[in-house]
Backbone as CSV, one residue per row, in Angstrom:
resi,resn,N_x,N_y,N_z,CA_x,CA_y,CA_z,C_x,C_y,C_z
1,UNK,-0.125,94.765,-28.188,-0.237,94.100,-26.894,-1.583,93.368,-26.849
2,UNK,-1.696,92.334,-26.288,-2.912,91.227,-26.229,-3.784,91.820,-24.859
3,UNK,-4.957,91.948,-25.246,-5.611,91.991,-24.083,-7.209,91.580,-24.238
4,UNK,-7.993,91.341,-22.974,-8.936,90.434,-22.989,-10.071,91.292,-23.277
5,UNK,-9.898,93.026,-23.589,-11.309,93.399,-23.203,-10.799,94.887,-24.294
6,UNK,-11.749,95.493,-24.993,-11.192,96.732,-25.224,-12.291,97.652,-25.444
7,UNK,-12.076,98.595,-24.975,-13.070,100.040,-24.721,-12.976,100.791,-26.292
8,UNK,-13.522,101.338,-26.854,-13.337,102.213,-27.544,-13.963,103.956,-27.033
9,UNK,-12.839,105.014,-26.617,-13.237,105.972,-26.445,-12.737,107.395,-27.232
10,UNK,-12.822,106.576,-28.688,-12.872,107.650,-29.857,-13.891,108.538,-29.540
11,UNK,-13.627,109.852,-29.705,-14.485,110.985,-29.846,-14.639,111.669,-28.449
12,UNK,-14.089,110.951,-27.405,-14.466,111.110,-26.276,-13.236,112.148,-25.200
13,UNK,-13.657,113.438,-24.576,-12.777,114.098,-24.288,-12.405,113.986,-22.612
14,UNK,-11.711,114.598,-21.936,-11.939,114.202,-20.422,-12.309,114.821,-19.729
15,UNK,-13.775,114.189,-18.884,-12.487,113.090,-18.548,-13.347,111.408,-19.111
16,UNK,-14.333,111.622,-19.872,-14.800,110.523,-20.308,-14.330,109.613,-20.597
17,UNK,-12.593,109.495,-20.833,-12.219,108.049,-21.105,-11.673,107.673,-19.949
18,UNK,-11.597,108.250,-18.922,-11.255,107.651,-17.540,-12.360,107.368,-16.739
19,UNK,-13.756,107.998,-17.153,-15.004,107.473,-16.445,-15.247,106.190,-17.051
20,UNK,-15.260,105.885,-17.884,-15.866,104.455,-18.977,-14.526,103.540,-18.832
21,UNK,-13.041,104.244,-18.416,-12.379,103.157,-17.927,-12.946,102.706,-16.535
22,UNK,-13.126,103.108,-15.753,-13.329,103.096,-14.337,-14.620,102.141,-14.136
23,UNK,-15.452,102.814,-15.261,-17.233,101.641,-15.319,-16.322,99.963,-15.866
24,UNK,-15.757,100.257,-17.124,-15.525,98.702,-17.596,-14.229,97.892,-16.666
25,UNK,-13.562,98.773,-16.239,-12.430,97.920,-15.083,-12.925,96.780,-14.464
26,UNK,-14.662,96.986,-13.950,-15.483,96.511,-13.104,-15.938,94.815,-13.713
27,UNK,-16.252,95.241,-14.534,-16.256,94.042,-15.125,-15.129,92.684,-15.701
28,UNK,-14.519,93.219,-15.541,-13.332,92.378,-15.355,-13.172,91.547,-14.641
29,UNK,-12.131,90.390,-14.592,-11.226,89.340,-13.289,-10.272,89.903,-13.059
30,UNK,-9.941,90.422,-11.912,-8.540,90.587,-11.406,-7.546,89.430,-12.453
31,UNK,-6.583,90.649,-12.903,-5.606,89.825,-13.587,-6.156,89.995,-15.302
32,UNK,-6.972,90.449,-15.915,-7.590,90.490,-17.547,-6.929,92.184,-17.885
33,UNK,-6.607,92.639,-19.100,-6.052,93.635,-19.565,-7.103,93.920,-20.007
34,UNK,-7.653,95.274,-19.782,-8.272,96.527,-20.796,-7.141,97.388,-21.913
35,UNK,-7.773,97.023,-23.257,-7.175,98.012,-24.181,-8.033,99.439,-24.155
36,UNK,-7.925,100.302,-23.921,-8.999,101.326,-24.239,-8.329,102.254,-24.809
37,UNK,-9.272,102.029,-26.617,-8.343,103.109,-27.295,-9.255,104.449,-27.564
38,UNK,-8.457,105.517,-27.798,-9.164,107.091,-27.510,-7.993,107.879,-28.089
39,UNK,-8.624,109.129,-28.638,-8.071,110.368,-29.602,-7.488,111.501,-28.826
40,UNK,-8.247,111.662,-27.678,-7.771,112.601,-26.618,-6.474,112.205,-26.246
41,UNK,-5.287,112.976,-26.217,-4.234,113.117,-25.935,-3.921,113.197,-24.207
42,UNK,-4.492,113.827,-23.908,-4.910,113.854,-22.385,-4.635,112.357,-21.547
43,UNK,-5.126,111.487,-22.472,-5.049,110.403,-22.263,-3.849,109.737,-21.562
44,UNK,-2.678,110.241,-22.329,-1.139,109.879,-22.183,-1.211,109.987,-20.814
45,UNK,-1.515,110.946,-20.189,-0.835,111.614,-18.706,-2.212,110.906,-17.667
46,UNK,-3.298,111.192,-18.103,-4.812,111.005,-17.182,-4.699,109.377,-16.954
47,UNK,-4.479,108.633,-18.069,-4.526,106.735,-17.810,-3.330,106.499,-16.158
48,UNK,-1.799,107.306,-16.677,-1.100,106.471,-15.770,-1.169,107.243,-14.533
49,UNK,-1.951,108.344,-14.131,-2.155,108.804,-13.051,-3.550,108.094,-12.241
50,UNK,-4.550,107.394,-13.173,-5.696,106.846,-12.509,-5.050,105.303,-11.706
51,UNK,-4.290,104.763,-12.447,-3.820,103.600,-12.265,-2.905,103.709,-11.326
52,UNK,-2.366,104.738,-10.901,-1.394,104.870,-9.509,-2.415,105.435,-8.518
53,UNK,-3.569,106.437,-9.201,-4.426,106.235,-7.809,-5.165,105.078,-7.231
54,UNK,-5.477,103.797,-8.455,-6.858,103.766,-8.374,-5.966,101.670,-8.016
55,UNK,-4.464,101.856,-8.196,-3.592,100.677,-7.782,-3.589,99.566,-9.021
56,UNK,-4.366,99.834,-10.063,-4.489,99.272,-10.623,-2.863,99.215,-12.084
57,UNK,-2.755,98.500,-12.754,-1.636,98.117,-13.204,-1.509,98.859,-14.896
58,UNK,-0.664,100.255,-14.756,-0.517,100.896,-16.256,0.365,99.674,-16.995
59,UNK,0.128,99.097,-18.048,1.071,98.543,-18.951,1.575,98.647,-20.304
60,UNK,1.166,99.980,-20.515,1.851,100.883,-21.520,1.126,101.428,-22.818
61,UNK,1.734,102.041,-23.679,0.794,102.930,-24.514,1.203,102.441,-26.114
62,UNK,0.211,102.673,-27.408,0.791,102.740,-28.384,0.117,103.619,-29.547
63,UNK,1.277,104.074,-29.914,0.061,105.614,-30.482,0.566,105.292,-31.877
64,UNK,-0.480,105.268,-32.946,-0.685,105.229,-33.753,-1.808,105.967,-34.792
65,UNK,-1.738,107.258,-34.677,-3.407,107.938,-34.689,-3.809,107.893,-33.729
66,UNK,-4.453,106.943,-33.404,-5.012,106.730,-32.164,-4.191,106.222,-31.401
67,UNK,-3.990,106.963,-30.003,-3.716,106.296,-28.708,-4.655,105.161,-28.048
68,UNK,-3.334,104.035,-27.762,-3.988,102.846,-27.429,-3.411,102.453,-25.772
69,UNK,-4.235,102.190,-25.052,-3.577,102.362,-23.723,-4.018,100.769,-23.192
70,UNK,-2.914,100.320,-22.229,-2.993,98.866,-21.855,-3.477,99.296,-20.338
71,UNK,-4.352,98.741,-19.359,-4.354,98.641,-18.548,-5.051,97.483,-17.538
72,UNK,-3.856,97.100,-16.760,-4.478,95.347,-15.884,-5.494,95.172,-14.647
73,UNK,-5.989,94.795,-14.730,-6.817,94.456,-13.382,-5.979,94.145,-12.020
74,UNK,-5.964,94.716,-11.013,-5.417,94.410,-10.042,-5.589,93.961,-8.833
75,UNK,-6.898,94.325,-8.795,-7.908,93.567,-7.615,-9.384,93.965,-7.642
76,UNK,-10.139,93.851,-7.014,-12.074,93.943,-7.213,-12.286,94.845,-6.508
């Protein structure tokens, strides 16, 4: 999946890849995709629950070793 920005949160357990999603979201334009990829499994369930709290747009996962998670900007 194409996206404009990507986090790397290898090594990182939780909830650290949902804090460093939450810091880099910020920087974004409403409307730009974060890839943020990370080892923690946790991940699967913690990404699409922040993004239904936080309104912002889950657009899906791809696990390959590493879990790779899509997520869109939805507003500022």
């Amino acid at each position: 999946m194409k996206s404009d920005r990507s986090l790397d949160c290898v090594g990182l357990y939780c909830p650290m890849p949902i804090v460093k999603t939450a810091e880099m979201i910020k920087q974004l334009k409403k409307g730009e995709v974060l890839e943020v990829v990370a080892d923690d499994k946790g991940i699967k369930q913690d990404m699409p629950a922040w993004c239904d709290v936080t309104g912002h747009r889950f657009l899906g996962m791809e696990e390959n070793g590493e879990i790779r998670v899509y997520v869109k900007k939805t507003h500022d």
